[in-house]
MARVO-642452 format. One record per residue: residue number from 1; x, y, z of N, C-alpha, C in turn. Coordinates in nm, 3 decimals. Layout:
N
<atom><seq>NUM</seq><n_c1>X</n_c1><n_c2>Y</n_c2><n_c3>Z</n_c3><ca_c1>X</ca_c1><ca_c2>Y</ca_c2><ca_c3>Z</ca_c3><c_c1>X</c_c1><c_c2>Y</c_c2><c_c3>Z</c_c3></atom>
...
This chain:
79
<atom><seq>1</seq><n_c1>-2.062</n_c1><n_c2>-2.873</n_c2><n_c3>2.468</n_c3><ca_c1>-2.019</ca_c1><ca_c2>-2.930</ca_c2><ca_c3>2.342</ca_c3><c_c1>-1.983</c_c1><c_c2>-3.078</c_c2><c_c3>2.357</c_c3></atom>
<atom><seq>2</seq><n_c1>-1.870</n_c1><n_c2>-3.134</n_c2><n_c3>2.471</n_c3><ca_c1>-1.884</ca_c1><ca_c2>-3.239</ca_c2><ca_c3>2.463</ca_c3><c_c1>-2.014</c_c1><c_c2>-3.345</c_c2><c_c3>2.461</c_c3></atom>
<atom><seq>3</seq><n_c1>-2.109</n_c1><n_c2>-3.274</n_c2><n_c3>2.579</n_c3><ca_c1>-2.229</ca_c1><ca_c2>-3.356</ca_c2><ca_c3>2.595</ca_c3><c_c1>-2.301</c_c1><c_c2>-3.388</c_c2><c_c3>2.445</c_c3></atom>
<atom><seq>4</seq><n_c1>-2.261</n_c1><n_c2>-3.277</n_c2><n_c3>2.346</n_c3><ca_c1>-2.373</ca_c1><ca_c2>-3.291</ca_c2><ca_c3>2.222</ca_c3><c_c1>-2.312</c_c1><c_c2>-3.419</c_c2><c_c3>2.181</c_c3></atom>
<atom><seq>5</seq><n_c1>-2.145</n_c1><n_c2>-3.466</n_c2><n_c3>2.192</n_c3><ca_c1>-2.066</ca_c1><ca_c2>-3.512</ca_c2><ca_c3>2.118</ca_c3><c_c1>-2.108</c_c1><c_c2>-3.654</c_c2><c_c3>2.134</c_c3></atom>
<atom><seq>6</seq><n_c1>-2.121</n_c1><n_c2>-3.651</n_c2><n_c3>2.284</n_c3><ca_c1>-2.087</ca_c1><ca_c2>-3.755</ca_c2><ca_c3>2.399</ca_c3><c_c1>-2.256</c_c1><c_c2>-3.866</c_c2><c_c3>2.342</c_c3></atom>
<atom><seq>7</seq><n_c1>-2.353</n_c1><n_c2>-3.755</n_c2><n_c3>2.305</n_c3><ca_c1>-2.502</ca_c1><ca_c2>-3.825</ca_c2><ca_c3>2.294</ca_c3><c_c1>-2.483</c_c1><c_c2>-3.850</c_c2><c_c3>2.126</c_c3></atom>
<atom><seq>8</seq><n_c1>-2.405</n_c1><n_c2>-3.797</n_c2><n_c3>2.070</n_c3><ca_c1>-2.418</ca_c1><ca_c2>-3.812</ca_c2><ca_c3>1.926</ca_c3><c_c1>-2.360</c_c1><c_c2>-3.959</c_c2><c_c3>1.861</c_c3></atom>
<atom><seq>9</seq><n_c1>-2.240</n_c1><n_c2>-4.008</n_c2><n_c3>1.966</n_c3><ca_c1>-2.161</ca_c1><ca_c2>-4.087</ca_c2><ca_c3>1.941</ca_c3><c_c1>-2.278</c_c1><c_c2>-4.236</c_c2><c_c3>2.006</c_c3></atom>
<atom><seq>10</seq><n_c1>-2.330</n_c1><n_c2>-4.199</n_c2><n_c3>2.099</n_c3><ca_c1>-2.409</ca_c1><ca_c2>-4.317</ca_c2><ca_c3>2.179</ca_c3><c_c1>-2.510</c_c1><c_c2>-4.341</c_c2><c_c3>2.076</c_c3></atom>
<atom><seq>11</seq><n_c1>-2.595</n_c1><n_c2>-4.268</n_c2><n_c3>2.052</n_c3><ca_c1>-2.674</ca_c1><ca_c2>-4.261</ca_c2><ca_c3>1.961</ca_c3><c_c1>-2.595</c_c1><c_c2>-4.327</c_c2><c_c3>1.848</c_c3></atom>
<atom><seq>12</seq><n_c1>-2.549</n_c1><n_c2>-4.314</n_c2><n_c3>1.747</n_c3><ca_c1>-2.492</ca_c1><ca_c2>-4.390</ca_c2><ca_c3>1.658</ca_c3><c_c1>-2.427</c_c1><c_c2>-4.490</c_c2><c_c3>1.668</c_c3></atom>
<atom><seq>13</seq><n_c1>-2.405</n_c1><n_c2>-4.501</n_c2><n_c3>1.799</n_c3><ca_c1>-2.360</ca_c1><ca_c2>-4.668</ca_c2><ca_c3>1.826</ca_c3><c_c1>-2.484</c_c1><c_c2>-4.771</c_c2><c_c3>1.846</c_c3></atom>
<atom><seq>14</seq><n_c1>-2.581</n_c1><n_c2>-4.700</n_c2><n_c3>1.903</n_c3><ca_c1>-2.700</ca_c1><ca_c2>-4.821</ca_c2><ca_c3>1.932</ca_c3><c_c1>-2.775</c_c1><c_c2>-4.809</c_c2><c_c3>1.814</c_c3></atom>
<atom><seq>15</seq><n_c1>-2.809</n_c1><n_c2>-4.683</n_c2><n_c3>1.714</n_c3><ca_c1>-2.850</ca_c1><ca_c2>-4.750</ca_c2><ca_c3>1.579</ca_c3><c_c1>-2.773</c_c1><c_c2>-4.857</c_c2><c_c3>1.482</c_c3></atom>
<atom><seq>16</seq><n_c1>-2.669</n_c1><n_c2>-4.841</n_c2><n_c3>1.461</n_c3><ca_c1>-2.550</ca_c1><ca_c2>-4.954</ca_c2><ca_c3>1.463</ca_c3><c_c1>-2.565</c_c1><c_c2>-5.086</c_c2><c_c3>1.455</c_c3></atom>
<atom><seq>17</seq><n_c1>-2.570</n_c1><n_c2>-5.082</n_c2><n_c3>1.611</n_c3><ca_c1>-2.577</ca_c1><ca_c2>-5.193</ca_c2><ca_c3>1.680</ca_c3><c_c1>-2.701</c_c1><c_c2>-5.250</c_c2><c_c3>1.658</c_c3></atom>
<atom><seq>18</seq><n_c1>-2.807</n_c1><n_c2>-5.185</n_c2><n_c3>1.657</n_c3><ca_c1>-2.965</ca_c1><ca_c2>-5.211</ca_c2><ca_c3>1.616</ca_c3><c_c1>-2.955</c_c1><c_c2>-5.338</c_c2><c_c3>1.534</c_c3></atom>
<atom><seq>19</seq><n_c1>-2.918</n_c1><n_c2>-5.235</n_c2><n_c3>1.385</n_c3><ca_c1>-2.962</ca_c1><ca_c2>-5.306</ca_c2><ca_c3>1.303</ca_c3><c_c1>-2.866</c_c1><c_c2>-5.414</c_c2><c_c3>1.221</c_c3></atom>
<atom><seq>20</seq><n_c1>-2.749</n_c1><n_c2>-5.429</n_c2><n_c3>1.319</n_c3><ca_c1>-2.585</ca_c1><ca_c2>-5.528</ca_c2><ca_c3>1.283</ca_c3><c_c1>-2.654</c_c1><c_c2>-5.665</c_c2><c_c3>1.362</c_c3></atom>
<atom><seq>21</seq><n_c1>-2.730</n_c1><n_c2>-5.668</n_c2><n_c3>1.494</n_c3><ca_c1>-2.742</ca_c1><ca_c2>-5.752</ca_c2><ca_c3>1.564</ca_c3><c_c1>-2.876</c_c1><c_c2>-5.777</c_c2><c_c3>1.582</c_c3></atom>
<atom><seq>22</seq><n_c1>-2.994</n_c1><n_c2>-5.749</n_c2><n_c3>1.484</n_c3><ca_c1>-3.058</ca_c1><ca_c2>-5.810</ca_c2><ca_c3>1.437</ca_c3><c_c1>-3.053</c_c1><c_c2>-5.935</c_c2><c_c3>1.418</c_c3></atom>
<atom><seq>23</seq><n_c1>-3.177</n_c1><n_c2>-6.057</n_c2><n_c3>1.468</n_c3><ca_c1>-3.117</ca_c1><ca_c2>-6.196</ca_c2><ca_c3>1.472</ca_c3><c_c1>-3.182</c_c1><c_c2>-6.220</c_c2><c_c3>1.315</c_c3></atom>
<atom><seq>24</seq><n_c1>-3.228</n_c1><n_c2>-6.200</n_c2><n_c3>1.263</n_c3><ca_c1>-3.320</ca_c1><ca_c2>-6.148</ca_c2><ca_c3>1.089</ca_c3><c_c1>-3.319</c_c1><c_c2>-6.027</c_c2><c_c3>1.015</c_c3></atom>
<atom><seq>25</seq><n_c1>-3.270</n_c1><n_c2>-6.055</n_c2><n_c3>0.898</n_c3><ca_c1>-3.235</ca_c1><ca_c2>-5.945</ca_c2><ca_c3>0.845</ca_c3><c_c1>-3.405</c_c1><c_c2>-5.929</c_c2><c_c3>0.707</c_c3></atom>
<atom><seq>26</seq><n_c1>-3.472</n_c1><n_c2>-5.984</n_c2><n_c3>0.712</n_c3><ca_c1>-3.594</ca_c1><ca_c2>-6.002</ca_c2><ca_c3>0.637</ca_c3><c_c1>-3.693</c_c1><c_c2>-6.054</c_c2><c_c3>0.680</c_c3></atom>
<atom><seq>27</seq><n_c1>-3.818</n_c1><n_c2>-6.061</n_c2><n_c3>0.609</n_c3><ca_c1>-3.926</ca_c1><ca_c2>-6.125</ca_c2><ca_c3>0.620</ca_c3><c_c1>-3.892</c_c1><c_c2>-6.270</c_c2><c_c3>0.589</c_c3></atom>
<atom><seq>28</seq><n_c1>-3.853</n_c1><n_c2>-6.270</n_c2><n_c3>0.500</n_c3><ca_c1>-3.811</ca_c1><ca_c2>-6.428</ca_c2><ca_c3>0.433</ca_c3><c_c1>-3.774</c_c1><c_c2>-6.499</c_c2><c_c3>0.539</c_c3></atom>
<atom><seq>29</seq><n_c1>-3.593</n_c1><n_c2>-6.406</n_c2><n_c3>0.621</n_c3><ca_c1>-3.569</ca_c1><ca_c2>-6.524</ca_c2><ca_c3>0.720</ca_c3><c_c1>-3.652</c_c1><c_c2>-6.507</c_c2><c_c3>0.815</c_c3></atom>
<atom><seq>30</seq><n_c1>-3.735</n_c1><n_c2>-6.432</n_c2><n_c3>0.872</n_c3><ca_c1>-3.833</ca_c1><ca_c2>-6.461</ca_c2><ca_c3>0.946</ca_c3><c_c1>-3.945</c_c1><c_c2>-6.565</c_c2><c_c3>0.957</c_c3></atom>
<atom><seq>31</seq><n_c1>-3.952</n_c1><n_c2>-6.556</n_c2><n_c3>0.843</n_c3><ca_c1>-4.065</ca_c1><ca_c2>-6.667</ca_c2><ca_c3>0.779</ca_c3><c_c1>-4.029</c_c1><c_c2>-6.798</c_c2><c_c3>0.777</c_c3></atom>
<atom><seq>32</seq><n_c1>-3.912</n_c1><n_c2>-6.795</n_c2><n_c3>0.750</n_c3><ca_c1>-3.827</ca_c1><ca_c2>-6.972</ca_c2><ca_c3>0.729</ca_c3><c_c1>-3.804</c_c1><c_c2>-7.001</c_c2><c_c3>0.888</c_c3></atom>
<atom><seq>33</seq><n_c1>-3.778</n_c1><n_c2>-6.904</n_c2><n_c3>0.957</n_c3><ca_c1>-3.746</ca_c1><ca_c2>-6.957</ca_c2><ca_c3>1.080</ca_c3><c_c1>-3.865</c_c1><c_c2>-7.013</c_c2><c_c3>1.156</c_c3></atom>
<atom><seq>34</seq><n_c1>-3.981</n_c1><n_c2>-6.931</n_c2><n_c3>1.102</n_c3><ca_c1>-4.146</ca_c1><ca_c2>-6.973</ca_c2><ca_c3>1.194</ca_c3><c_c1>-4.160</c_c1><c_c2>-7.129</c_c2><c_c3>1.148</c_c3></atom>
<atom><seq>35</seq><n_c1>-4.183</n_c1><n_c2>-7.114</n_c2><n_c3>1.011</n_c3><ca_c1>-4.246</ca_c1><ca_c2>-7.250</ca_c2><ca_c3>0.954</ca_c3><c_c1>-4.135</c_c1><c_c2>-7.376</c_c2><c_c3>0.985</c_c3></atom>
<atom><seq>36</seq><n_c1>-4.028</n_c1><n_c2>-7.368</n_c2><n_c3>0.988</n_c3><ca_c1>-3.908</ca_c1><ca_c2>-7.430</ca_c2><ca_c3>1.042</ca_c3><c_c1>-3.930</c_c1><c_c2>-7.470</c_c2><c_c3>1.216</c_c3></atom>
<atom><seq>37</seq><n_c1>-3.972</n_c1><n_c2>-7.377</n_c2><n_c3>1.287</n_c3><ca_c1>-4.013</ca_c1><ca_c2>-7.474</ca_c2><ca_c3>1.456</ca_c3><c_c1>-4.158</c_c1><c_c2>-7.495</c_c2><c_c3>1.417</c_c3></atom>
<atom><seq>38</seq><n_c1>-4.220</n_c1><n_c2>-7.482</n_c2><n_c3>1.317</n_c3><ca_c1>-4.379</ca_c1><ca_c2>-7.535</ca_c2><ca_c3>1.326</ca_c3><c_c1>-4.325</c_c1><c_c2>-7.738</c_c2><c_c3>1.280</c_c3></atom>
<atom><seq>39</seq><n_c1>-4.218</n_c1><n_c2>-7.715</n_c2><n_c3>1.164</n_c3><ca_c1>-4.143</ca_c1><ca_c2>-7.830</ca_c2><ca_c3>1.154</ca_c3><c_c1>-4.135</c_c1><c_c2>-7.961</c_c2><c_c3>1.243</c_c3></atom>
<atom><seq>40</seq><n_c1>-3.998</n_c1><n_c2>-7.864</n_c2><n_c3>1.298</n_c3><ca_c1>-3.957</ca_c1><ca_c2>-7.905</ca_c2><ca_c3>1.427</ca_c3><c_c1>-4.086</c_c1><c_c2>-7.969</c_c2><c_c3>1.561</c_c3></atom>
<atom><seq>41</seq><n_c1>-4.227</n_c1><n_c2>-7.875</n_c2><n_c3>1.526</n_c3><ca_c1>-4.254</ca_c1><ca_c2>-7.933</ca_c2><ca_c3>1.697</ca_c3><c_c1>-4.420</c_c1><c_c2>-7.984</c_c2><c_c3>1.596</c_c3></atom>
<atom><seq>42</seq><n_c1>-4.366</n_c1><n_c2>-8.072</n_c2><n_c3>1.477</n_c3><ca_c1>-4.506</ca_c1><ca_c2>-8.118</ca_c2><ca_c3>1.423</ca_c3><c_c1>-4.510</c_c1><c_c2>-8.247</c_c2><c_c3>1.513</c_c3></atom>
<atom><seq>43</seq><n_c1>-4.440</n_c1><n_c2>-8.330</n_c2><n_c3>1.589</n_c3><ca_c1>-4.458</ca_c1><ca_c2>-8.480</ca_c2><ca_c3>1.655</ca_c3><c_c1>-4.573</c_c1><c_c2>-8.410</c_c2><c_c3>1.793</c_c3></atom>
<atom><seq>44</seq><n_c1>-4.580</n_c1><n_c2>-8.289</n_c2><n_c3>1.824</n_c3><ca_c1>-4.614</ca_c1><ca_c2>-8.253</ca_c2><ca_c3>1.908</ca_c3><c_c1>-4.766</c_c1><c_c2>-8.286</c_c2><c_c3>1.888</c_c3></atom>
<atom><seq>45</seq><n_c1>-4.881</n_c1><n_c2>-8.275</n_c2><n_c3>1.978</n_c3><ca_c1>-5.036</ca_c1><ca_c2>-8.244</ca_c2><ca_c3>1.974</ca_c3><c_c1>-5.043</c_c1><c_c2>-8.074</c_c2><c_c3>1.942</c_c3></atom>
<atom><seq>46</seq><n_c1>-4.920</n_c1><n_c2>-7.996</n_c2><n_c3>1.954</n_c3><ca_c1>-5.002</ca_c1><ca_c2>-7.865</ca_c2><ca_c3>1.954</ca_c3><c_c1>-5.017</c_c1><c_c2>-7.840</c_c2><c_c3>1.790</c_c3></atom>
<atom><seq>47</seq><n_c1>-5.091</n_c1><n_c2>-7.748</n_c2><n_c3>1.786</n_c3><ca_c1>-5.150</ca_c1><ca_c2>-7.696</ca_c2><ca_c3>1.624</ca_c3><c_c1>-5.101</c_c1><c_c2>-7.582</c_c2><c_c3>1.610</c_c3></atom>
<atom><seq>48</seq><n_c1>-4.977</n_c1><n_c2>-7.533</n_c2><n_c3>1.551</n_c3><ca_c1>-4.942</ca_c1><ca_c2>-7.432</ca_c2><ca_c3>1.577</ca_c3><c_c1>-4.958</c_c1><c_c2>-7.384</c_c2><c_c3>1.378</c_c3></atom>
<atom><seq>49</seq><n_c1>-4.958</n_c1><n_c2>-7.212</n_c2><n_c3>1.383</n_c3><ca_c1>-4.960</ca_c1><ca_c2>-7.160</ca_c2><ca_c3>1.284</ca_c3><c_c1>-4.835</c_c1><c_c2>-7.026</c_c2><c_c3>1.244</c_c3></atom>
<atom><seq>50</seq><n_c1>-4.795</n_c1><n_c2>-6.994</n_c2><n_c3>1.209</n_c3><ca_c1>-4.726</ca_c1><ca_c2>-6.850</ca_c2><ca_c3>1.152</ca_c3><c_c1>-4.807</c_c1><c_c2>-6.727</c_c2><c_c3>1.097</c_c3></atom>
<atom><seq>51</seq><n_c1>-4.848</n_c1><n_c2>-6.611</n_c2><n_c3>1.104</n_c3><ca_c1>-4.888</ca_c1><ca_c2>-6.531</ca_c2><ca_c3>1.087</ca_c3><c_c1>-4.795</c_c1><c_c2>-6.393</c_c2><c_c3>1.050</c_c3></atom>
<atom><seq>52</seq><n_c1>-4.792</n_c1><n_c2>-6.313</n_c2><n_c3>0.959</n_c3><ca_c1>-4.702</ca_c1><ca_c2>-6.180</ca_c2><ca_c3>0.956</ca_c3><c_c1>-4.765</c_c1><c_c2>-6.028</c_c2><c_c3>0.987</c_c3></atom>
<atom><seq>53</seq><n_c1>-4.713</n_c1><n_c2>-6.014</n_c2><n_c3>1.069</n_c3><ca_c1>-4.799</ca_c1><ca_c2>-5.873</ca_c2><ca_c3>1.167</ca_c3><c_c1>-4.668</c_c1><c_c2>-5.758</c_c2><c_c3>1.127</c_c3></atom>
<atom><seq>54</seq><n_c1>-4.725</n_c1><n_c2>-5.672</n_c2><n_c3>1.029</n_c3><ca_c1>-4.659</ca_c1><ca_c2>-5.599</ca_c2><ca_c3>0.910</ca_c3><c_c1>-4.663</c_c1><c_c2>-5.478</c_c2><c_c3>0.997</c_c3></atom>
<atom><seq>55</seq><n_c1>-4.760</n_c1><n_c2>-5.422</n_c2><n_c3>1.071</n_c3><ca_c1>-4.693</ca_c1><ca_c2>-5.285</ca_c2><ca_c3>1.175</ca_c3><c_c1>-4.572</c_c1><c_c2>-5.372</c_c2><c_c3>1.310</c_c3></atom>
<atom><seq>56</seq><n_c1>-4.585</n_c1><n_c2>-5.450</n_c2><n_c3>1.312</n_c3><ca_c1>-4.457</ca_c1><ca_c2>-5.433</ca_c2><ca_c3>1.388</ca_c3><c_c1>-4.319</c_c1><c_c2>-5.509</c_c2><c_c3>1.352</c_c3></atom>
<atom><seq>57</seq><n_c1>-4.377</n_c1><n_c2>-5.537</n_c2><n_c3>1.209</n_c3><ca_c1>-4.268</ca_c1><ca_c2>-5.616</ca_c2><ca_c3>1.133</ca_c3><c_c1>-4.200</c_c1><c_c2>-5.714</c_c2><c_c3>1.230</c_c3></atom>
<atom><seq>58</seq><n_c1>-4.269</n_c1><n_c2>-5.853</n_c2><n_c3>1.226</n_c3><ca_c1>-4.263</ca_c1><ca_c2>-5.980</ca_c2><ca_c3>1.294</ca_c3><c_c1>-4.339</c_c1><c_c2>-6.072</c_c2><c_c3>1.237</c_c3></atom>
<atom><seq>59</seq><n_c1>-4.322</n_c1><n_c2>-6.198</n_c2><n_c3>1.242</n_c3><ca_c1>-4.374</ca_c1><ca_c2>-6.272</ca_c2><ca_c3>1.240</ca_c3><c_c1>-4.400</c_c1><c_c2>-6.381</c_c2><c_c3>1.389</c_c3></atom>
<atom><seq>60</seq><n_c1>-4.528</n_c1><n_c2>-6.412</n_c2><n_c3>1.385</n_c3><ca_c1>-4.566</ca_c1><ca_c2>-6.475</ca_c2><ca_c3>1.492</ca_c3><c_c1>-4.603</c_c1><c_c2>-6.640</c_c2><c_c3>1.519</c_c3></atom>
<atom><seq>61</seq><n_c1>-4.538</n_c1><n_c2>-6.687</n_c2><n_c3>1.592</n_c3><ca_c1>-4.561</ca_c1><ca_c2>-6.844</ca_c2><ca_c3>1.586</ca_c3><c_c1>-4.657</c_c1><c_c2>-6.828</c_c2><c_c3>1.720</c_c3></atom>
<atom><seq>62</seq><n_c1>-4.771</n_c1><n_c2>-6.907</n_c2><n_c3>1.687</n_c3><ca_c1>-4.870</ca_c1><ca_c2>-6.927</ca_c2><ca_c3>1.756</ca_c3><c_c1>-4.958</c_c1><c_c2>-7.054</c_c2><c_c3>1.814</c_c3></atom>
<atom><seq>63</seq><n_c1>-4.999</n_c1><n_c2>-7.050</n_c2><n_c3>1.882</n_c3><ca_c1>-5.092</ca_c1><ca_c2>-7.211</ca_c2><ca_c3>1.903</ca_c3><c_c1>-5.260</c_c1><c_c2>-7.194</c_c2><c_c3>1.908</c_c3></atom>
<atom><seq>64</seq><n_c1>-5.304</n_c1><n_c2>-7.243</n_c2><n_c3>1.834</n_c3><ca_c1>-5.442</ca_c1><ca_c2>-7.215</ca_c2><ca_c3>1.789</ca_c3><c_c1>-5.522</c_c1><c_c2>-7.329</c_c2><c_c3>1.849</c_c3></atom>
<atom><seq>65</seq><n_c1>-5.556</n_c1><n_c2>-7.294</n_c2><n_c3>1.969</n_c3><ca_c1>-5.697</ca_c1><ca_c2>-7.382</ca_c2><ca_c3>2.028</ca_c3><c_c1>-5.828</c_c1><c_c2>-7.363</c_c2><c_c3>1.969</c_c3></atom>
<atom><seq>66</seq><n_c1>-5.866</n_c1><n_c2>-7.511</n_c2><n_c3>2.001</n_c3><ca_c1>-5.967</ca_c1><ca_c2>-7.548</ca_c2><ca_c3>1.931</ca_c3><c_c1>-6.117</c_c1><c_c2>-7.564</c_c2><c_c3>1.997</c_c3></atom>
<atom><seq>67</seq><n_c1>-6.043</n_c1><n_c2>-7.526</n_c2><n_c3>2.128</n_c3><ca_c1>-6.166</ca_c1><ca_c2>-7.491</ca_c2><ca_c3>2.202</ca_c3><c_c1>-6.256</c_c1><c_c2>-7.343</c_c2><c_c3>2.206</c_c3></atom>
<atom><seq>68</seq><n_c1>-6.196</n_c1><n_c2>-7.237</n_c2><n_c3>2.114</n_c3><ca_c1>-6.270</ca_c1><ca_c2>-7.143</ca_c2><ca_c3>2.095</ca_c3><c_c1>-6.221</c_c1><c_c2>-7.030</c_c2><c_c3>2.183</c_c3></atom>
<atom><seq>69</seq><n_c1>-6.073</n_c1><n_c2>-7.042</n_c2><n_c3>2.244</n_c3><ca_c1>-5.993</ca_c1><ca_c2>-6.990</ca_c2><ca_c3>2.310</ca_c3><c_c1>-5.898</c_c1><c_c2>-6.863</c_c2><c_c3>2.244</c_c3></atom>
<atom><seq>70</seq><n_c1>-5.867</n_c1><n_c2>-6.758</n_c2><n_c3>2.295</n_c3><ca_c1>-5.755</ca_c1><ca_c2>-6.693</ca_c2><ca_c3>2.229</ca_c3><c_c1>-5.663</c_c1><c_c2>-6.770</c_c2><c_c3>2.187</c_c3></atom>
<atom><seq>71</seq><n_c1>-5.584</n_c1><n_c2>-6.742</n_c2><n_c3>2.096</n_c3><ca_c1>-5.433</ca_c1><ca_c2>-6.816</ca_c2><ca_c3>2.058</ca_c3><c_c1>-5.353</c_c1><c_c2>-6.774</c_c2><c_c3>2.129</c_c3></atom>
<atom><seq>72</seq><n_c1>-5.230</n_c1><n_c2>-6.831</n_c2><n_c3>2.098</n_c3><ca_c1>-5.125</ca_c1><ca_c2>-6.829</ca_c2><ca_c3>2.279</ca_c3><c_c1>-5.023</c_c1><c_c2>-6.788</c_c2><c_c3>2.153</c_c3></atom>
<atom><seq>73</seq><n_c1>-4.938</n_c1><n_c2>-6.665</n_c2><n_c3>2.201</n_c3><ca_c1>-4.824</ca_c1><ca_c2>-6.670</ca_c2><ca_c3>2.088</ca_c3><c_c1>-4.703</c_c1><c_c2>-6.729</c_c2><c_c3>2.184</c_c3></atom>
<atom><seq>74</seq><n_c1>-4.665</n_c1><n_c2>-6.889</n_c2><n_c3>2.079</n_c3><ca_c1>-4.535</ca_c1><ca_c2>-6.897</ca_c2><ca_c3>2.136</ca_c3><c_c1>-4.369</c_c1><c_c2>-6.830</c_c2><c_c3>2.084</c_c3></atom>
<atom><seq>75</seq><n_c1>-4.367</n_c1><n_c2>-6.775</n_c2><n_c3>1.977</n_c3><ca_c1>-4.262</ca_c1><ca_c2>-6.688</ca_c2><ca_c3>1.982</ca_c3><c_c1>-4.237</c_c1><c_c2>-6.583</c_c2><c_c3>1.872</c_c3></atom>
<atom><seq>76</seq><n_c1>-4.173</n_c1><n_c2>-6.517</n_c2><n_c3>1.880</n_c3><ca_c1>-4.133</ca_c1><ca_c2>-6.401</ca_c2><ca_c3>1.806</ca_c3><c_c1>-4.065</c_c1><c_c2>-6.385</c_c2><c_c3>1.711</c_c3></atom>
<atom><seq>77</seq><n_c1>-4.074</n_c1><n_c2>-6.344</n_c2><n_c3>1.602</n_c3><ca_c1>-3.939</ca_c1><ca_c2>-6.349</ca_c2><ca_c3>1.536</ca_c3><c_c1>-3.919</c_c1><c_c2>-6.191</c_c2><c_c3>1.433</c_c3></atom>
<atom><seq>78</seq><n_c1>-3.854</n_c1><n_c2>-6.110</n_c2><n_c3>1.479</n_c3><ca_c1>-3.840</ca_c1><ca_c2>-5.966</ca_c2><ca_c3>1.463</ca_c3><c_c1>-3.757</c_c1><c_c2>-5.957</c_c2><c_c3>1.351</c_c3></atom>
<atom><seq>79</seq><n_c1>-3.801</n_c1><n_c2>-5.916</n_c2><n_c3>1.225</n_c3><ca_c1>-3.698</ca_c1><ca_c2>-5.863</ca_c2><ca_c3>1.125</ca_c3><c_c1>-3.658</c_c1><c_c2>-5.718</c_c2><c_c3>1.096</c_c3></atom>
C-alpha cells in the first residue's frame, strides 16, 4: 500500500512539475521566441528560418544552406 502511495505521489509531482516549468506555455510564445533570435542574430551571414513541427509540438529555429545541404536545427523551443 505504501508503494502504490509512494508512486502515486511521484507521479503527480512530475506531471506538476511538467507542465508549471514549462519554459512556454503556447505556440504563440514559442513562436515569438523563434522569430525574436532570428531578430537577434539577423547582423549574422547565417539565413536562419522558424518552422512549427505540430507532432511534437515545437517550434524549430533552423539554418538553411544554400548549398543544397540538410538544414542544421539551431534550437528548440517546446510548448
Amino acid at each position: 500500500m505504501k508503494t502504490a502511495l509512494i508512486s502515486i505521489i511521484v507521479f503527480t509531482i512530475f506531471v506538476v512539475g511538467y507542465f508549471l516549468l514549462r519554459p512556454f506555455h503556447s505556440a504563440f510564445e514559442a513562436d515569438q521566441a523563434c522569430h525574436y533570435q532570428i531578430i537577434q542574430a539577423s547582423s549574422n551571414d547565417l539565413v536562419l528560418y522558424c518552422d512549427h513541427d505540430t507532432e511534437t509540438r515545437q517550434w524549430l529555429l533552423y539554418e538553411k544552406d544554400l548549398k543544397n545541404k540538410p538544414a542544421k536545427v539551431i534550437n528548440r523551443f517546446r510548448y
